[in-house]
C-alpha positions in Angstrom: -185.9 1.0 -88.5 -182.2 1.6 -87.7 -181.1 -1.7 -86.4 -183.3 -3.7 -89.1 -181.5 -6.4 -91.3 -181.6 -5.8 -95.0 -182.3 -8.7 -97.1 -178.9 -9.4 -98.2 -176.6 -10.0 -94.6 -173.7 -8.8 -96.7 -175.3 -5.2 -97.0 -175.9 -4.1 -93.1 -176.2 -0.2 -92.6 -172.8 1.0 -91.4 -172.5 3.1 -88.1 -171.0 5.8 -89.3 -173.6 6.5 -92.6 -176.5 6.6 -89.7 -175.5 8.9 -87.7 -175.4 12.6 -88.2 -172.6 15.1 -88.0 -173.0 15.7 -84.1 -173.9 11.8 -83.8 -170.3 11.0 -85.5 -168.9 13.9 -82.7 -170.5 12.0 -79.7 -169.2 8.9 -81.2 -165.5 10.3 -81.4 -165.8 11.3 -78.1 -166.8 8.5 -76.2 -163.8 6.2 -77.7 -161.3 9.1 -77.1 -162.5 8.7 -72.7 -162.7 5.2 -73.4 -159.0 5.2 -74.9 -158.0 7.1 -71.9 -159.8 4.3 -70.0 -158.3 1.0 -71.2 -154.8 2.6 -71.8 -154.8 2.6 -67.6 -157.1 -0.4 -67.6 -154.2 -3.5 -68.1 -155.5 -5.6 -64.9 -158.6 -6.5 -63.4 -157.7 -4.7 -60.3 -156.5 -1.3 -62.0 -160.2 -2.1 -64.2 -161.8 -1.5 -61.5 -159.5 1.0 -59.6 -160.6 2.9 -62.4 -164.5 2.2 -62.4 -164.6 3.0 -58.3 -163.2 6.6 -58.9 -165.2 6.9 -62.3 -168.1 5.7 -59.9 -167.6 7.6 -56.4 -167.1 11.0 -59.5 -171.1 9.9 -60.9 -172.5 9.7 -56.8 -172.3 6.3 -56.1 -171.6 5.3 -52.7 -170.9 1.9 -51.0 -173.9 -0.3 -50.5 -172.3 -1.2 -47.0 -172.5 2.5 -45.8 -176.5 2.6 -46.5 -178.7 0.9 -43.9 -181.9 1.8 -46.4 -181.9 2.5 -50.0 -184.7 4.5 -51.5 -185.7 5.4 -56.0 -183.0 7.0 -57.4 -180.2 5.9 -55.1 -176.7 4.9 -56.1 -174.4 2.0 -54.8 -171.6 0.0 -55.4 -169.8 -3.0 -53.8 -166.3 -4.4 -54.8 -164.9 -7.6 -54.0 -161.4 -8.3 -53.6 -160.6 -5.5 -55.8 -161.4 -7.6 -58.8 -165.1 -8.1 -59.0 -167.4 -5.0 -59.0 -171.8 -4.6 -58.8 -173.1 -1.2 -58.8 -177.0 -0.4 -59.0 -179.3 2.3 -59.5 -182.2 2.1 -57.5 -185.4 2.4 -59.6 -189.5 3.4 -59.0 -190.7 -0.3 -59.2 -190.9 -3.1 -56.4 -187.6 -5.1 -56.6 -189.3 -8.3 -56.8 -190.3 -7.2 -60.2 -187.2 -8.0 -61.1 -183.9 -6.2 -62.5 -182.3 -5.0 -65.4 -178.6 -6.2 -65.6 -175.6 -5.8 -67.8 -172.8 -8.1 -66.9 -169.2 -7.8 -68.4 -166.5 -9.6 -67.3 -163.0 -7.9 -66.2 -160.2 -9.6 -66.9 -157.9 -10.5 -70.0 -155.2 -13.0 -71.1 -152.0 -12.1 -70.3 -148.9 -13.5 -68.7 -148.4 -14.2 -64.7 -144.9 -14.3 -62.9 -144.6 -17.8 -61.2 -144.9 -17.8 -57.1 -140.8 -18.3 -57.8 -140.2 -16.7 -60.4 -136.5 -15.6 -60.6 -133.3 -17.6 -62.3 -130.5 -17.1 -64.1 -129.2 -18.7 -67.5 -126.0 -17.8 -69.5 -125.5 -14.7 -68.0 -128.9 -13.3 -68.3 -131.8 -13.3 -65.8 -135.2 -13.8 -66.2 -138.6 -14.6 -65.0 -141.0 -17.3 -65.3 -144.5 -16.7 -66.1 -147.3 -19.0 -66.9 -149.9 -17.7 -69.3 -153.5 -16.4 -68.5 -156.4 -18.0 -70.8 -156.6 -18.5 -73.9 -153.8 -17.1 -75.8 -151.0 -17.7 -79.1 -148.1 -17.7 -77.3 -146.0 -16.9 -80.9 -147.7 -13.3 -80.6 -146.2 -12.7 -77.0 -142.8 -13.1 -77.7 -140.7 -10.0 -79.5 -142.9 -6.9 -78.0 -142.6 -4.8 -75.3 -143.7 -6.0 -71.9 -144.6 -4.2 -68.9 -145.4 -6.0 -65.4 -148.5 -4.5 -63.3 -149.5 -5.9 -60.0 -149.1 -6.2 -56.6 -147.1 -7.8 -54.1 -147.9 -8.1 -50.5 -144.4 -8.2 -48.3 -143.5 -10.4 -45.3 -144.2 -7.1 -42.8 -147.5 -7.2 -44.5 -147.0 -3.9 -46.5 -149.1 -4.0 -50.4 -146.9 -2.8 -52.8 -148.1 -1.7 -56.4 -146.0 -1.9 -59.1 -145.7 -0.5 -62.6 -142.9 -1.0 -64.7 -142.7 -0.4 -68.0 -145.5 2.1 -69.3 -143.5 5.4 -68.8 -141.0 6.2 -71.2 -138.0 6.6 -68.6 -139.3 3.3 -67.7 -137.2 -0.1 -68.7 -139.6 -2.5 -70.7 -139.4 -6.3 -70.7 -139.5 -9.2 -73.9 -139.6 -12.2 -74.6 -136.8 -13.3 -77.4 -137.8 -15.6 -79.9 -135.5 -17.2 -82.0 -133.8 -16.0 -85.5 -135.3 -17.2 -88.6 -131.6 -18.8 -89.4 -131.9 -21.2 -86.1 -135.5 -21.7 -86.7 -135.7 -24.3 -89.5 -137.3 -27.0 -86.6 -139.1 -24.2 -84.9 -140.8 -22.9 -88.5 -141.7 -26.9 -89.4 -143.9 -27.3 -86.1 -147.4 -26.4 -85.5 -148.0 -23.0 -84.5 -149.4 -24.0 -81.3 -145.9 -25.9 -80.8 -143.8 -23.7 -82.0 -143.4 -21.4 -78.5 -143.8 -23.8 -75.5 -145.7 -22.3 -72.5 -142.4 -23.3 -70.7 -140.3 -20.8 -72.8 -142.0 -17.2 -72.1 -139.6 -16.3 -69.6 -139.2 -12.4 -69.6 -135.7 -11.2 -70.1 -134.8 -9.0 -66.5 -131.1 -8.3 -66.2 -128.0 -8.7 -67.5 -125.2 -6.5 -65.2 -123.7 -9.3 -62.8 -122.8 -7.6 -59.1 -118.8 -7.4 -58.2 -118.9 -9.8 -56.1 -117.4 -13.3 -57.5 -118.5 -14.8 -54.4 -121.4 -15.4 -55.6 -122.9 -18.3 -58.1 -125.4 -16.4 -60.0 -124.6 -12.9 -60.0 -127.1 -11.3 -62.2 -129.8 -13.0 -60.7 -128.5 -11.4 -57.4 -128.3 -8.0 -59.0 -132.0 -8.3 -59.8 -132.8 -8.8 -56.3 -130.4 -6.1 -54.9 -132.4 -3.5 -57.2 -135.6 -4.9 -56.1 -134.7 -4.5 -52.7 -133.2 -1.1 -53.3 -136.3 0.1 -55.0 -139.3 -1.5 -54.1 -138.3 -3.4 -50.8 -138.7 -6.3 -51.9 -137.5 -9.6 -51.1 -137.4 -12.7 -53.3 -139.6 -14.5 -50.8 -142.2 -11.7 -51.3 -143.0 -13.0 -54.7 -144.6 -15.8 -53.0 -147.4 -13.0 -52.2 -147.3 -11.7 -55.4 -149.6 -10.8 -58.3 -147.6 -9.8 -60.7 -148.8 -9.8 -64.7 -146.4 -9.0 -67.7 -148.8 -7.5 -70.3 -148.2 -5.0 -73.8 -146.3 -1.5 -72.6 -148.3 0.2 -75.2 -150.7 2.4 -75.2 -154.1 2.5 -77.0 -154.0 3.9 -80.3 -156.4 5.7 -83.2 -156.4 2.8 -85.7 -156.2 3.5 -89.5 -155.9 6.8 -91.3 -159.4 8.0 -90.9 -159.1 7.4 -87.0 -161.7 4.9 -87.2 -160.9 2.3 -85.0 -158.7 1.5 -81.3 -156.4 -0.7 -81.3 -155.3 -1.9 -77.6 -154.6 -4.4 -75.6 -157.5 -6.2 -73.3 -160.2 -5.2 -75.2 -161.8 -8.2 -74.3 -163.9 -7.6 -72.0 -162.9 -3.6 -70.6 -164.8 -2.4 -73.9 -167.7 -3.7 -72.2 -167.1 -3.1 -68.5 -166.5 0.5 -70.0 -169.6 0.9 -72.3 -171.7 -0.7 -69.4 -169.7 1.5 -66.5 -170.8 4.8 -68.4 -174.1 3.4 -69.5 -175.1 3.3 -65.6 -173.2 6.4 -64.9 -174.9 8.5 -67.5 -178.5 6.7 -65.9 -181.0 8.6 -65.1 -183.5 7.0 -62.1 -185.2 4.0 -64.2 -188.3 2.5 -63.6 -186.8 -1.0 -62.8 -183.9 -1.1 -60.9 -180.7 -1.4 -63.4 -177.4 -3.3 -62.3 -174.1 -3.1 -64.2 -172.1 -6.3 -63.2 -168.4 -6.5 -63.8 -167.0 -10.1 -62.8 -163.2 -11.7 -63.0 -161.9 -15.3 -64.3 -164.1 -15.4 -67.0 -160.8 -16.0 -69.1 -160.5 -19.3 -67.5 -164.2 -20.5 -66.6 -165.6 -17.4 -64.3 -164.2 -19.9 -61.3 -163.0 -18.3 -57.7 -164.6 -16.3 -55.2 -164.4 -13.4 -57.4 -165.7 -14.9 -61.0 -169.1 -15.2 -62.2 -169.4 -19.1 -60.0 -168.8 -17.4 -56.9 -171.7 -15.8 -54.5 -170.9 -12.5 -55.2 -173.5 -10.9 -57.5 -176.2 -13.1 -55.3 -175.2 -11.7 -52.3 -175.2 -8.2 -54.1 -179.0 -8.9 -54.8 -179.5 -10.1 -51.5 -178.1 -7.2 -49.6 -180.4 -4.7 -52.1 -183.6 -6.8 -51.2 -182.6 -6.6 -47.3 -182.8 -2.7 -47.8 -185.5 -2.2 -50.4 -187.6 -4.9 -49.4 -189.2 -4.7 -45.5 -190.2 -8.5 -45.9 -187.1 -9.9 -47.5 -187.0 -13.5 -47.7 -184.8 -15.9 -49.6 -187.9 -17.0 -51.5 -188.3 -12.9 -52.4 -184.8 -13.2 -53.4 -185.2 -16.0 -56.3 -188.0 -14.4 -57.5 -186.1 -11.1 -57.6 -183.5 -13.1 -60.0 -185.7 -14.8 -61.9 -187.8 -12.2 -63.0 -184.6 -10.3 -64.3 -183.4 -9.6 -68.0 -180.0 -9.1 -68.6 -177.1 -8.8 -71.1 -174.1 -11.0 -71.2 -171.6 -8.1 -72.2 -168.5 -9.7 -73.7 -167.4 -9.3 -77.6 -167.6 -11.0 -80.4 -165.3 -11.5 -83.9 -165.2 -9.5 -86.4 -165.5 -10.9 -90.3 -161.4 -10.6 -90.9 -160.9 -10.2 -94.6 -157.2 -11.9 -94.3 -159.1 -15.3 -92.4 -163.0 -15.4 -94.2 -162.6 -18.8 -94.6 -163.2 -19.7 -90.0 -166.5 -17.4 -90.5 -169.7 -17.9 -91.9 -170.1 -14.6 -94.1 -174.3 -14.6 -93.5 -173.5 -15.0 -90.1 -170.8 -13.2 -89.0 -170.3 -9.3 -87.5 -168.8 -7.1 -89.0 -166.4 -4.2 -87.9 -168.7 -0.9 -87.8 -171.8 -2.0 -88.3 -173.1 -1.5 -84.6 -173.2 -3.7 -81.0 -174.1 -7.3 -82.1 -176.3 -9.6 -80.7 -175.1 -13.6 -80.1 -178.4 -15.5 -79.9 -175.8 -18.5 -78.9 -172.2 -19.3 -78.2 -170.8 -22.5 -76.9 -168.8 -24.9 -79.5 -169.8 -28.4 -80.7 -173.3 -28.3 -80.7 -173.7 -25.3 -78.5 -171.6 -26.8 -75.8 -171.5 -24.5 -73.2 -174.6 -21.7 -74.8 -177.4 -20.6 -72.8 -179.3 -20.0 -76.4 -181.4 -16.9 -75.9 -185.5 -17.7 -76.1 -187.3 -16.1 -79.3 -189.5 -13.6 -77.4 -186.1 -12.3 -75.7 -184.2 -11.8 -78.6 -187.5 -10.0 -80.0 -187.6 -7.7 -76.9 -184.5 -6.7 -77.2 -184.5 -6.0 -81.2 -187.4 -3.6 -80.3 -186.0 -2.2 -77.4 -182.9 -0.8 -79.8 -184.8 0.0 -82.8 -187.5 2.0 -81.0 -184.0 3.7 -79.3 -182.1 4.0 -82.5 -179.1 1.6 -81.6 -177.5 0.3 -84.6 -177.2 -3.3 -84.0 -176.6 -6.7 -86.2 -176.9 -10.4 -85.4 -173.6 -12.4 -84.7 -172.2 -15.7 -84.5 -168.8 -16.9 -83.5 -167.3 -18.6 -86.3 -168.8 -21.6 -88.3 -170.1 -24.6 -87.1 -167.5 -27.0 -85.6 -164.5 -24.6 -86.4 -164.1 -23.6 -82.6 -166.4 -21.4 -80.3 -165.9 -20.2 -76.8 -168.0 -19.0 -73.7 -169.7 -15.8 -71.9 -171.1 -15.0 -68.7 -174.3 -16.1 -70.1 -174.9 -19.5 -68.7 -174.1 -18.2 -65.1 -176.9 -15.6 -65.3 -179.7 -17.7 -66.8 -178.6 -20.6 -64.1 -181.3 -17.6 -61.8 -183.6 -18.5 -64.4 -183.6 -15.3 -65.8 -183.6 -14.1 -69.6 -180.1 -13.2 -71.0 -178.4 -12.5 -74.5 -175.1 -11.9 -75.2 -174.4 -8.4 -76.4 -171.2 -6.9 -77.3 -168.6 -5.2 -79.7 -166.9 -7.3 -82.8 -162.9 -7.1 -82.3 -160.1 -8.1 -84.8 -157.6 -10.1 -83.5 -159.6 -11.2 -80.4 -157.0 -12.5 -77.5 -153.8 -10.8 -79.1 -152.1 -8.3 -77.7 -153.3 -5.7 -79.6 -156.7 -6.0 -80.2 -159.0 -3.6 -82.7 -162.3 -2.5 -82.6 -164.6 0.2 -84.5 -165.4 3.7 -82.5 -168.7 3.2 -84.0 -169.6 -0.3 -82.4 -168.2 0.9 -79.4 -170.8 4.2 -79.1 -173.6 1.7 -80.1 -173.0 -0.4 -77.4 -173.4 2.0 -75.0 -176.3 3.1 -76.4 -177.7 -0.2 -76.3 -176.4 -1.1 -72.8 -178.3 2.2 -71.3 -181.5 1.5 -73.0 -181.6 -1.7 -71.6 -180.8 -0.5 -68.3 -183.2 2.3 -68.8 -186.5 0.3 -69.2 
C-alpha cells in the first residue's frame, strides 16, 4: 500500500519517488496556486478575502441567501471576516452526520498597540505587542510590512497595505550591534529581545515647524492624514499587523519546497479550501471549517470556542431537515468525523536532539497523521480512538495518499495544541492531519511541495466519503 509504514520508521517512502511523471506535474502545480495564495494571504481577514472569491469562482453562494438547500448544493457563511464554513451538500440524511476538515486562520505576528505612536531621539515609531507564540530575536532585523484595517471616526473602513510593493517603504525592527551586545548575547534567548522593545522604526524627517515638541512623530501623522485620512485617534479602531514584506519563495535548488511566512495554518485552510472546491457532490455532506485565534487558545466570537460552526450546522439542518430540532442537531455533530487540519514539525537535521527520530515527520514524506498533541502528559490532546485512526489509514491507502505518523517533539520537551479538542467536545471522531514545516512560528516558514499535494489529496478523500 502507498501510505504503509516500513519496518524501519527511518526508511518511509518519499513523495516524490511515488508519484509518476504527471503525478510530480500535478504536484508542482498545486504549490505554484498555493504560493500565489499565501503570498496574498498575510492576515486572517485577507485569508479569507481570498477563500470567498476562490469560493463565489467554484459556485458557492451564501447560506443566508438559500431558504432550502438540496444534494449537491454549495454554501458558505463568514463571520466577521475572520472565521469562514462552507459546505457541500451531499445524497445522505444530515443526521447521519458530516464529514469536516477544520483549519485554523490565523498566524503569529506583531499588532500595533490601540496607541501606538511616539517619538524617541529623533526617530518615530510604533508599539506593537506580539501575536502567539513567537521568538521575538527572529522579528527584529527583517523587512516588515503592516496589513489591516482601520475604521475612522466618520465610520469609513480603511484597508491598508504598506510594504509588499517594491515602490513601497518597508518597516524593521533594529536590534542591537554585536559590539554593544556583550549583556544582550549573555542572556537567555527568550530574554534577550523584550516584548516591550519591538517597536517598528516609522519616520525620521521632523516637520519645519519648531513649535512643536516632537516633530517627527507629528510628521508621521501629517502623512497619515495626507494619505490615508487618518487621524491618530483612529488607531483606537484599528487592526493593524506588522508581518514579513516578502513574498513566498521556491525553496532549494531543485525547487522542492516553499518557504513563506504564515504557513501555519493557511497551508491547510488552502489544501482544505481546494479540497472542497475541487468536490464533487459526496454521499455525506462534507464541511471545510476555517476558524481564527487558534494562535492564542481558539477564544472570541470568531475562534474555534465561539458558536459559530454550531450555528453553521444548525442553520444547514433548519434547511435540509423538515423536522429540525436541537436534539437532531447533537446528533448531526456527534455522528461526524473530522480532521483537525493544522501542521506539524518536521525532523530538523540542525535540532534532532527536541525530536524523537521513530516518531517524528519528516519533510517530503506525505500529510502526517498526529494520533495526539497536548504537552505534559497530553495536556490539552483529544487522543484519536484506535478504530478512527484505522479508518482513516484505509481511507488514504485505498486513495493512494502518501501519509506517515507524527508526533510533536519528545516527551516533556514542549508540545502545543489544535482545533481538536473543540471538535470532539460534539462528541465526534477527530485526528489531527496536516503538513510537517521547518521552522514552525518564524517568519519564514518551509514546507515540502510534496506534503503539501498529499494533503490535499487526503483532505478531499476524506470529504469525499
Amino acid at each position: 500500500m502507498t501510505g504503509n509504514l516500513s519496518k524501519d520508521q527511518h526508511d518511509r517512502p518519499a513523495v516524490w519517488t511515488k508519484l509518476d511523471a504527471s503525478g510530480q506535474q500535478a504536484a508542482m502545480d498545486f504549490a505554484e496556486e498555493y504560493r500565489r495564495f499565501i503570498t496574498g494571504a498575510k492576515t486572517e481577514r485577507e485569508t479569507i478575502s481570498l477563500a470567498a472569491s476562490l469560493a463565489r469562482r467554484g459556485g458557492f453562494v451564501h447560506l443566508e441567501d438559500c431558504p432550502g438547500l438540496k444534494p449537491g448544493d454549495r454554501v458558505f457563511s463568514i463571520s466577521r471576516h475572520k472565521a469562514m464554513a462552507l459546505a457541500v451538500v451531499g445524497t445522505e440524511n444530515l443526521e447521519g452526520g458530516l464529514n469536516i476538515v477544520g483549519a485554523h486562520g490565523d498566524s503569529p505576528r506583531l499588532d500595533l498597540k490601540p496607541q501606538p505612536l511616539y517619538e524617541e531621539a529623533g526617530l518615530a515609531l510604533l508599539k506593537t505587542h506580539y501575536y502567539g507564540g513567537i521568538k521575538k530575536y527572529q522579528w527584529t532585523s527583517i523587512p516588515l510590512a503592516l496589513h489591516g484595517v482601520v475604521l475612522r471616526g466618520d465610520g469609513q473602513l480603511v484597508e491598508l497595505v504598506i510594504g509588499e510593493k517594491e515602490s513601497d517603504p518597508v518597516f524593521t525592527i533594529a536590534d542591537l550591534l554585536p559590539h554593544l551586545a556583550r549583556e544582550q548575547m549573555e542572556k537567555k534567548m527568550s530574554e534577550a529581545v523584550s516584548g516591550e522593545s519591538l517597536n517598528l522604526l516609522v519616520g525620521g524627517i521632523p516637520v519645519r515647524s519648531e513649535e512643536v515638541r516632537e516633530r517627527v512623530r507629528q510628521a508621521v501623522l501629517e502623512r497619515l492624514a495626507a494619505q490615508y485620512g487618518l487621524s491618530e485617534e483612529d488607531f483606537i479602531s484599528a487592526e493593524i499587523e506588522a508581518v514579513p514584506a516578502w513574498p513566498a519563495r521556491d525553496l532549494g535548488l531543485d525547487r522542492s519546497m516553499i518557504g513563506a511566512y504564515g504557513q501555519d495554518d493557511r497551508v491547510s485552510v488552502y489544501s482544505a479550501l481546494r479540497a472542497i472546491l475541487d468536490l464533487p457532490a459526496p454521499s455525506r455532506t462534507a464541511v471545510a471549517l476555517f476558524m481564527d485565534k487558534e494562535e492564542i487558545g481558539s477564544v472570541g466570537n470568531t475562534g474555534m470556542q465561539s458558536s459559530f460552526f454550531t450555528n453553521f450546522v444548525a442553520e444547514l439542518a433548519a434547511r435540509c431537515l423538515p423536522g429540525y430540532s436541537e436534539l437532531g442537531l447533537r446528533r448531526i455533530l456527534a455522528r461526524s468525523r473530522a480532521l483537525s487540519a493544522d501542521v506539524n514539525a518536521g525532523l530538523d537535521p540542525n535540532y534532532p536532539e527536541v525530536m524523537d527520530k521513530l516518531n517524528a515527520a519528516r519533510l517530503g514524506h506525505g500529510v502526517v497523521l498526529t494520533r495526539y498533541t497536548g504537552s505534559g502528559g497530553k495536556k490539552g490532546a483529544s487522543d484519536a480512538h484506535a478504530e478512527f485512526m484505522g479508518y482513516v489509514r484505509r481511507l488514504f491507502n485505498q486513495n493512494g495518499v502518501i501519509w506517515q505518523s507524527g508526533l510533536l517533539g519528545k516527551v516533556d520537551q514542549g508540545g502545543g495544541g489544535t482545533i481538536a479538542y473543540l471538535l470532539a467536545q460534539h462528541g465526534m471522531d477527530v485526528v489531527d492531519c496536516g503538513v510537517a514545516l521547518l521552522g514552525m512560528h518564524s517568519p519564514f516558514e518551509v514546507a515540502h511541495k510534496g506534503d503539501i499535494y498529499m494533503a490535499y489529496r487526503g483532505y478531499r478523500a476524506f470529504l469525499g466519503t
